[in-house]
N, C-alpha and C positions, 0 to 999 in steps of 0.2 A: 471588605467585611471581615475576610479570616487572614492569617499567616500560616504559613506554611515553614517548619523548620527540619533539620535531620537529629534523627535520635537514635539510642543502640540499645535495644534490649538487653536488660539486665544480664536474664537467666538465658535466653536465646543465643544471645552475640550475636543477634540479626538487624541489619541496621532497617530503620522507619521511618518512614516521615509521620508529624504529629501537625495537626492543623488542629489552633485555636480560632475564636473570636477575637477581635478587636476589644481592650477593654471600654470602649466607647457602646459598642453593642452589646456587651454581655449582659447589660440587665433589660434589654430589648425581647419580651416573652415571645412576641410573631417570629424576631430574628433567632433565635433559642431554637424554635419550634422548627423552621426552615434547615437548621443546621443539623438537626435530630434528622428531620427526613431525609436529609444527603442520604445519611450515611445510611439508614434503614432501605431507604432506594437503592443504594450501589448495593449492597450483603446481597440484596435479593437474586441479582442478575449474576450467573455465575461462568458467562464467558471469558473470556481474557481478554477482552477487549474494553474493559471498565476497572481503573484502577480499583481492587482490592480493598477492602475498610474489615481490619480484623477486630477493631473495638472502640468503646465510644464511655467516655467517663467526666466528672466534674473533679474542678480543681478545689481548692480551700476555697477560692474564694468566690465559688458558685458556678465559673463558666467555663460552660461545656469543650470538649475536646474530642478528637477520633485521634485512631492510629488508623493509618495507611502504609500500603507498599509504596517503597521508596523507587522513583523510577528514576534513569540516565536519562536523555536524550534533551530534546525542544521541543516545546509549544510549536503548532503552523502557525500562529502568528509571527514570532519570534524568526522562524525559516521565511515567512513573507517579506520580513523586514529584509532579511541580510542577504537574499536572491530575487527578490519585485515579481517572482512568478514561477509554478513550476513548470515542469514537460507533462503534459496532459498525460500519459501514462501513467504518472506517479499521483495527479490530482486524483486519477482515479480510483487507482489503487485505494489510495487515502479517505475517499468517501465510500468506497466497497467497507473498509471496515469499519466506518463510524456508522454506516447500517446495520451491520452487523449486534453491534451493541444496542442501536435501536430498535433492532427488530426485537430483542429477548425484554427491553424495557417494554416495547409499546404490547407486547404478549402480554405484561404484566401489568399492564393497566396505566404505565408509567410513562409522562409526556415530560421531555426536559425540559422545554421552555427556553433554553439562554446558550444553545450550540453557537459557536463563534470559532475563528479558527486557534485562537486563544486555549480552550479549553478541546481540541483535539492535539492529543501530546504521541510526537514519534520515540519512539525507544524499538531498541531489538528485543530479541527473546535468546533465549538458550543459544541457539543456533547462528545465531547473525543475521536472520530473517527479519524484515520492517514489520514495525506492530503499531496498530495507531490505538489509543486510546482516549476515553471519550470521559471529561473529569465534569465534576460540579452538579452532578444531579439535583435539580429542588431548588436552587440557590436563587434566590433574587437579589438584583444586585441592586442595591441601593447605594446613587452618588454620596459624596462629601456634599456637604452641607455648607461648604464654607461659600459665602456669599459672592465673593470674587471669582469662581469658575461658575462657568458655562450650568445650567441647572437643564439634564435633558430629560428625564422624568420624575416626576412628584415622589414624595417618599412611598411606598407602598402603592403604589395606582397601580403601575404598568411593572409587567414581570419581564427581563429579559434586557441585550442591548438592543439601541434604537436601529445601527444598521442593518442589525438585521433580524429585527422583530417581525412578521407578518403583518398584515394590514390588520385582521383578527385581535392579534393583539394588541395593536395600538389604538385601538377602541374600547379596548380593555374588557373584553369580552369575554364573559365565563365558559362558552363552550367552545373553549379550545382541545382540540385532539389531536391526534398524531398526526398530521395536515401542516399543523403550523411547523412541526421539527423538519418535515420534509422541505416547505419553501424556506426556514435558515439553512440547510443542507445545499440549495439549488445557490445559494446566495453564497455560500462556502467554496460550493466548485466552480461558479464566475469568477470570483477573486482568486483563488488557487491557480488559476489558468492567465487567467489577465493582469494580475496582481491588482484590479480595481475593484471597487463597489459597485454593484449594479444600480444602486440608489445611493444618494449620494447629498448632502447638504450643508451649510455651514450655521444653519440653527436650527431645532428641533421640529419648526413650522413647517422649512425647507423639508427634511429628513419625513418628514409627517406626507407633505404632498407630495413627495417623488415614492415614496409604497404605495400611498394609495391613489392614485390617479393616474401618473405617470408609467409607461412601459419602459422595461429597463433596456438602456443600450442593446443595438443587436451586439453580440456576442465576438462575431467575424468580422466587424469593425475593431475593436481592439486585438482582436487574434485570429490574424485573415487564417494560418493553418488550424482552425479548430475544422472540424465534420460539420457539414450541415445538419446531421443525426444528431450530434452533441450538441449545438443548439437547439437546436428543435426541442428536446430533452430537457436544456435546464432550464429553456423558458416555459414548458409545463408545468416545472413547479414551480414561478415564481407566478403563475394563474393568482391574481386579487382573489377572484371568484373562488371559493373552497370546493363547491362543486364541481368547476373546472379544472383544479389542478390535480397533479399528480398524485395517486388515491394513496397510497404505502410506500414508505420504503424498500419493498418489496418488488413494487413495479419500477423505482428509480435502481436499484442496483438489475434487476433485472434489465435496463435499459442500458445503464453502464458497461453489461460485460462486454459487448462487441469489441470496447478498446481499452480492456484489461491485458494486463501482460505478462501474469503469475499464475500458476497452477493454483495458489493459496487463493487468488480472488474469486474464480470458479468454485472452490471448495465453496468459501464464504456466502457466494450467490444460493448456491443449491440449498444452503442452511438458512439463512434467511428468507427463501421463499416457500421452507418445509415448514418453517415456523409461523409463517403468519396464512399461509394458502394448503400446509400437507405436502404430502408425500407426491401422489399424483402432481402436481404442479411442478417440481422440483423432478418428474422423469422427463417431463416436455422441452427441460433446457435445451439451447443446443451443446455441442460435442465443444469441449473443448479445443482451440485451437493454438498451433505452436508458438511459443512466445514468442517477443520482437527483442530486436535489439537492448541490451543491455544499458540503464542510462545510471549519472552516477548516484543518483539517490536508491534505484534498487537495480542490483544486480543479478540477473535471475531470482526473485525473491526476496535477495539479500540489501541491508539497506547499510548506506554509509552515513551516517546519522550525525549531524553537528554535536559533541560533546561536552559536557563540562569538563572545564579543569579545575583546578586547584586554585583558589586566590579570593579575592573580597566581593559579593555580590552586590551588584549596582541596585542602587533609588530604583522601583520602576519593575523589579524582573518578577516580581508575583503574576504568574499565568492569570489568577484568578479575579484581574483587571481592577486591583488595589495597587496605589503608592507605598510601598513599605519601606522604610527605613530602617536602619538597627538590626539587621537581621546577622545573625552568628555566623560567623568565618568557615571558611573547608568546603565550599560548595553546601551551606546548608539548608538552602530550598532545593528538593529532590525534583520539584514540577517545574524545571524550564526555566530559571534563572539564566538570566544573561552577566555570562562572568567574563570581565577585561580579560585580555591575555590570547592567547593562541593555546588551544591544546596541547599540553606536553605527552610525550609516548608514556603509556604506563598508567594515566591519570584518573583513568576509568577502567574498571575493573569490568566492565561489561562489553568492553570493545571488541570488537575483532577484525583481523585481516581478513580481507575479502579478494579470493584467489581466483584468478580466472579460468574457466575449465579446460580441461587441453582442449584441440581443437577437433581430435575425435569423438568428443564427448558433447559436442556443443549442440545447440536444436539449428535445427534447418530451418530457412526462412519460411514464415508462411505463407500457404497456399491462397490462391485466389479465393475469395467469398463465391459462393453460388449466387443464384439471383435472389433468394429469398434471406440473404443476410446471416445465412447459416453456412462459417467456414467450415472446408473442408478438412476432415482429420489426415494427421499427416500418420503417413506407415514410416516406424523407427525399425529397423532391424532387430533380432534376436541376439543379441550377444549371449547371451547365454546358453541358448540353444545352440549356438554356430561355437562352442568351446565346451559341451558334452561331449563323453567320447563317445555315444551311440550314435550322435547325429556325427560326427566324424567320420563313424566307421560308415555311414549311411550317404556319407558324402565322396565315398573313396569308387574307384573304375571298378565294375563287374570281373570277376574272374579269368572270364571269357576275353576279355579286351586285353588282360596280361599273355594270354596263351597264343593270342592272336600276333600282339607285339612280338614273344619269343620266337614263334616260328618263323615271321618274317625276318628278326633279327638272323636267323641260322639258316634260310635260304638264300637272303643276299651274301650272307659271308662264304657261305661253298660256291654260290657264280664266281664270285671275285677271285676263290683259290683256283677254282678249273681254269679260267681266262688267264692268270699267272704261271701255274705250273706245266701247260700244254707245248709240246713242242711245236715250232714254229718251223716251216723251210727257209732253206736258204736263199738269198736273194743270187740269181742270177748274175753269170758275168759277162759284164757287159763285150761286145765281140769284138774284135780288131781288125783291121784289113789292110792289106801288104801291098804296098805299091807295084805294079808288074814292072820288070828288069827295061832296062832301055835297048833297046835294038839299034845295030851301027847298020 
């Protein structure tokens, strides 16, 4: 439906990404209308976890346009492709923040309808820290038309993609609510984890009866080390039933943090469950616990994120799950273009080395969980306090313990001069004895 190109502000020198319409749909008034609401839905949500829309205009020749911040990194689909799976850490991490942007949308009254791992896009931030973000607000994606592929919904019926539309929606059903984003969400972290579909078909009828009748794969069959927690979990949200499944995103990342591994996801939890349940809710977490192991997509926080480089972008690399062709040289789709080549050093100005901490600095493994699923907090030392110089001087021997030490020092040393300088007797000589004279 749209393209996605790179642009540079005039008067700013700030580079952009600009997303048109297709001129096939620009004189498409519902598609018009759709594309309007993107970007009015993204302005409104102003966490950082939903790509930026600074403004929205028409061209000469009628159709519509936004400017967007221009982001580095990949599409999870894109990452799906060129790794079949990730380490359950990092899926989760990855769904902690596409709640996150859900939670400020569904506050606002706002259901996306068409989460795919397509349109959650990894990039860092400032820092080097992973950031996911969550593109395409409002978008209905309507196939090509061309008679030789595959036709998997009607123009306009069905909102969303089929694998992982709800059952809800594939009925086409007007009262859809935040319900539905949660089970494409439960359908996001099966695949993130597995690298499969939980549903799965080779025509639309197929696709049609494995949502709604079918129960999806267990979990532990394709990934015998997942938690039985974590299944339990994502097959809550994938409940047919909307009454059944999992009620907010709120109680799915709340479910997820046991095997979060960032301080930043606890942040994120706490904020997502103040936003859709308060304050109160959000003191009831539990304690945060020490991270795990370092994996290479985030390392303490920090994430090493596939880049773009420099060179021609392929058929095919629009996140926003169009074929586009023609598109302009330099990396210039900002959202997850897949570019031939290897990363050159230098290509991404957004990059960085990710340093490992020494080893005094590093977190201690975590503690055993108690029995009610609430780890224990780990005690780190005061460095700071143990290199003030009050708590120094507070750490130094009593007075008393010095005067004690000196006079012992000056008693043993006068035994040891008496025992040296004392005179001693003389040893005794030893006696002799004279043989008596011989007698004739």
């Amino acid at each position: 439906m749209g393209v996605v190109v790179a642009a540079m502000h005039v008067h700013l020198g700030e580079r952009v990404a600009l997303k048109f319409l297709k001129p096939e749909h620009s004189g498409n008034g519902e598609i018009a209308a759709r594309f309007l609401r993107e970007a009015q839905s993204a302005v409104r949500i102003k966490g950082e976890h939903v790509a930026r829309v600074s403004d929205v205009g028409t061209l000469e020749t009628g159709a519509p346009y936004m400017v967007m911040e221009y982001l580095t990194g990949s599409d999870l689909g894109a990452l799906l492709e060129k790794r079949g799976k990730l380490d359950i850490s990092q899926a989760v991490d990855c769904v902690i923040q596409a709640c996150s942007a859900l939670a400020e949308a569904h506050a606002l009254g706002i259901v996306h309808r068409d989460l795919k791992p397509a349109n959650l896009f990894l990039t860092t931030r400032a820092d080097g820290s992973a950031l996911v973000k969550v593109l395409d607000f409002g978008v209905a994606k309507l196939l090509n038309n061309d008679p030789s592929k595959p036709q998997l919904t009607a123009n306009g019926a069905v909102i969303g993609s089929p694998l992982y539309m709800s059952p809800e929606q594939l009925l086409g059903k007007k009262s859809i609510d935040a319900r539905s984003d949660v089970w494409q969400l439960g359908v996001i972290l099966y695949e993130l984890i597995s690298g499969l579909c939980p549903f799965d078909g080779r025509t639309m009828a197929e696709i049609m009866m494995a949502i709604g009748v079918h129960p999806p794969k267990p979990l532990r069959e394709v990934r015998p080390d997942a938690p039985p927690e974590l299944e339990a979990l994502i097959t809550s949200t994938l409940e047919k039933d909307v009454a059944k499944r999992c009620p907010d995103v709120a109680a799915l990342a709340e479910g997820l943090l046991p095997f979060a591994t960032t301080r930043r996801a606890h942040v994120a939890v706490e904020h997502i469950v103040t936003l859709l349940r308060g304050p109160a809710a959000a003191a009831n977490l539990p304690p945060m616990r020490a991270p795990m192991q370092s994996s290479p997509m985030f390392n303490d926080g920090r994430a090493s994120v596939p880049q773009q480089a420099t060179g021609a972008p392929q058929e095919g690399s629009n996140p926003y799950g169009q074929r586009i062709s023609g598109l302009p040289q330099e990396g210039s789709n900002p959202h997850g273009q897949r570019i031939s080549g290897v990363p050159q050093e230098g290509s991404n100005p957004y990059a960085r080395t990710v340093v490992s901490p020494p080893e005094e600095h590093r977190p201690s493994a975590p503690m055993a969980a108690s029995p009610n699923h609430a780890p224990a907090p780990v005690q780190e030392p005061n460095r700071m306090a143990q290199t003030h110089p009050a708590a120094r001087a507070a750490q130094k021997p009593p007075i008393a313990a010095w005067v004690f030490a000196v006079v012992s020092i000056l008693v043993l040393g006068a035994l040891v001069f008496v025992f040296v300088t004392r005179p001693h007797d003389a040893p005794p000589k030893p006696a002799t004895t004279t043989a008596p004279a011989a007698t004739k």
